[in-house]
Backbone bond lengths (Angstrom), bond angles and torsions (degrees), N, CA, C in turn:
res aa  C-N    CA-C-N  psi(-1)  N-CA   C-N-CA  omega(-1)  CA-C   N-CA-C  phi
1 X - - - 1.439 - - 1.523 110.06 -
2 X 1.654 105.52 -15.52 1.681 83.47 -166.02 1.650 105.33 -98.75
3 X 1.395 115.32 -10.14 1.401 142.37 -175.88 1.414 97.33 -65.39
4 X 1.452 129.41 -45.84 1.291 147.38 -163.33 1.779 120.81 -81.13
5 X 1.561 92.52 -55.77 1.346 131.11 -163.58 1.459 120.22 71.40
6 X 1.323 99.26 7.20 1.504 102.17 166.72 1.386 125.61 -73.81
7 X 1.753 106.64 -172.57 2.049 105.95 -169.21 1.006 70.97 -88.82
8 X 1.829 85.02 -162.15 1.377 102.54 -168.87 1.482 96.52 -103.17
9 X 1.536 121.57 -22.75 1.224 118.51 170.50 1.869 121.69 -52.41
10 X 1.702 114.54 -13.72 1.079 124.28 -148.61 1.731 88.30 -106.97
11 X 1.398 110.70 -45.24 1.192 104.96 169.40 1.749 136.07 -92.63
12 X 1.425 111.02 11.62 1.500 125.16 146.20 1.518 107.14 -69.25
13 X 1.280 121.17 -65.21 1.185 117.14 -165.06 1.308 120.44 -50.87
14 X 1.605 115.28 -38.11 1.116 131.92 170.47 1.808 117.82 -54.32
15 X 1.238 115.98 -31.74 1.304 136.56 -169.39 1.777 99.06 -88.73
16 X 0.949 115.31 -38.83 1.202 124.57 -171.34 1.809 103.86 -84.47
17 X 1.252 120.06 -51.75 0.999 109.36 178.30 1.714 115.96 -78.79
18 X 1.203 112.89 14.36 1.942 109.78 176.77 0.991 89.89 -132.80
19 X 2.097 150.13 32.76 1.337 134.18 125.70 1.262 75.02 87.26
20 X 1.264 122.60 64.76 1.895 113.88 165.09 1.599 126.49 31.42
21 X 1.523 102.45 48.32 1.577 104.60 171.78 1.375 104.84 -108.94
22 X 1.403 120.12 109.43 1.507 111.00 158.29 0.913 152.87 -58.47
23 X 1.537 106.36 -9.74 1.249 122.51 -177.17 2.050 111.87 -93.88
24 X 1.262 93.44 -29.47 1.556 92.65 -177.42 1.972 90.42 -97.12
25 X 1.200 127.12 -35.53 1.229 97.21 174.79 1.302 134.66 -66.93
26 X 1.758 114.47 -31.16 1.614 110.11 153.90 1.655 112.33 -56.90
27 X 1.243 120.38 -29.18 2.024 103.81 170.96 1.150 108.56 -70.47
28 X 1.158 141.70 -34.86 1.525 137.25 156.13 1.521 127.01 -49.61
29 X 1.145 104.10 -37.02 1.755 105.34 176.76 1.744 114.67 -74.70
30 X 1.797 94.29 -40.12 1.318 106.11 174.30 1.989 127.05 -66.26
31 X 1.743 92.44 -36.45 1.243 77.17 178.20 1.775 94.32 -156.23
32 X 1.821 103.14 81.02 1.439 100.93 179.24 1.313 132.84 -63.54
33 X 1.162 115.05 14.91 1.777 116.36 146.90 1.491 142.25 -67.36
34 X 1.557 74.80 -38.31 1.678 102.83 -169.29 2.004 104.38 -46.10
35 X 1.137 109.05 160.84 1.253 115.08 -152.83 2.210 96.41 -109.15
36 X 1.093 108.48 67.75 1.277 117.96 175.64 1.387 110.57 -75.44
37 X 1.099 130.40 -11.62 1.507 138.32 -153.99 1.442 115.51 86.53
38 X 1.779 112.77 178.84 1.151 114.39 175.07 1.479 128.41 -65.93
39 X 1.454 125.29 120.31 1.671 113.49 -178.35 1.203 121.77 -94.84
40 X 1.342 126.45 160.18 1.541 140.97 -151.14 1.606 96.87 -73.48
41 X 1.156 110.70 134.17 1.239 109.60 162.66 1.899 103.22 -122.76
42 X 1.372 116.60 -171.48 1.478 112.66 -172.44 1.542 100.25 -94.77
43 X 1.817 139.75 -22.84 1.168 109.10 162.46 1.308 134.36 -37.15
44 X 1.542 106.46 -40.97 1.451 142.41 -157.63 1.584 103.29 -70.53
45 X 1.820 105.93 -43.92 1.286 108.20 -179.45 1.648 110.91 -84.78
46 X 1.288 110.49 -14.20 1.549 94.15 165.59 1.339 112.84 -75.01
47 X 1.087 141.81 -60.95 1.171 162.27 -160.37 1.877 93.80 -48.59
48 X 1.700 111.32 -53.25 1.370 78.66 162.43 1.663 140.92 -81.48
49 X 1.125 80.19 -16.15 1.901 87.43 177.11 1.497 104.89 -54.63
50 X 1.179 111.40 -14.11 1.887 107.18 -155.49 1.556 90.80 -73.64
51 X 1.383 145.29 -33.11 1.136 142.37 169.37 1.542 100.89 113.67
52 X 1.063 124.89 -23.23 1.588 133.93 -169.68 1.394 105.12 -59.03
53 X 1.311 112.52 116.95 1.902 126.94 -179.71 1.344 109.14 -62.15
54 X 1.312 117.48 -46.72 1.748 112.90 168.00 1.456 122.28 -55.85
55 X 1.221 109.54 -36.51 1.779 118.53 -174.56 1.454 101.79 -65.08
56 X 1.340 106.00 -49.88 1.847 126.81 -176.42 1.247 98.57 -52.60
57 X 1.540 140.09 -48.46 0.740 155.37 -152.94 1.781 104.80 -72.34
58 X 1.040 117.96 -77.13 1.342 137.92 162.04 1.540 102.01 -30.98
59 X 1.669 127.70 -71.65 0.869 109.68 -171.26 1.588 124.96 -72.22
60 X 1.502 116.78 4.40 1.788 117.23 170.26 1.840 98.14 -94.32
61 X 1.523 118.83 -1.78 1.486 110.77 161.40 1.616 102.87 -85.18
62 X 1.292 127.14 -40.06 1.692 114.05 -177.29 1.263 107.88 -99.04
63 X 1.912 131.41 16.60 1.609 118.32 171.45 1.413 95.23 -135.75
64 X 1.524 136.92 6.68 1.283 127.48 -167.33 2.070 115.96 77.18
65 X 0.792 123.71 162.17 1.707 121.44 173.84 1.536 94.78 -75.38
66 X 1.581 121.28 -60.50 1.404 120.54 -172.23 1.856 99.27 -36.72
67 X 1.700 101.93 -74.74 1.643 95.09 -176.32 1.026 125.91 -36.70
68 X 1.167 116.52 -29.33 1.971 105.14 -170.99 1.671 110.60 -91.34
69 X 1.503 123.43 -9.17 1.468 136.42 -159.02 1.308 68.04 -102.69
70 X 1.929 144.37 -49.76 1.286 109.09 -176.82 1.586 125.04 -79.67
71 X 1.058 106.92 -10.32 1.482 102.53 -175.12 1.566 99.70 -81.41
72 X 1.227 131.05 -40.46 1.513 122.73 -176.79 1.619 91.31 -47.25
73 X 1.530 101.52 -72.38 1.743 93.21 -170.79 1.252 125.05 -29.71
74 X 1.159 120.06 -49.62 1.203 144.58 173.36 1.750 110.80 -42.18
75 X 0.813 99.37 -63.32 2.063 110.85 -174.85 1.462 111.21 -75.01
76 X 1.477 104.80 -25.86 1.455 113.02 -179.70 1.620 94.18 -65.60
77 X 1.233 124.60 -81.50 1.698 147.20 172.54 2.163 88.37 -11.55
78 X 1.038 96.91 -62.15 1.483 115.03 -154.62 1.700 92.51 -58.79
79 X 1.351 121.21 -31.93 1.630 112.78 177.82 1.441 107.30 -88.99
C-alpha cells in the first residue's frame, strides 16, 4: 500500500481482480492504463463456475487458457 499509495480496499480489489498476482496487480495500481490484459471481474467468475465448456471456452479466448487454469486455481484457494 505504501509503494502504491493506495487503500487497502484499492489494493484487494486489485489482487482480486489479477487472480492473486502481485506483480501485475502492483502494475495496475501503479499505472491503471497500462495494457496487462483484460482483468477478472465477478460476472466473469460466475460464468466460469457455471461449468459450461462453451462459456469456458470463450472465456480462454478473452483470458488466454493459462488465465483461466489460473483463475480456477485461484477461486478454488479462495473457497
Amino acid at each position: 500500500m505504501k509503494q502504491t499509495g493506495q487503500d487497502l480496499i484499492s489494493v484487494t480489489k486489485a489482487l482480486l481482480r489479477t487472480s492473486g498476482d502481485f506483480s501485475a496487480a502492483l502494475e495496475h495500481l501503479l499505472n491503471p492504463s497500462s495494457a496487462l490484459g483484460p482483468l477478472w471481474c465477478r460476472s466473469d467468475d460466475g460464468l466460469l463456475l457455471s461449468g459450461d465448456p462453451g462459456v469456458r471456452q470463450k472465456l480462454q479466448e478473452k483470458y488466454s487458457e493459462e488465465g483461466v487454469a489460473k483463475r480456477v486455481a485461484f477461486l478454488e484457494v479462495e473457497r
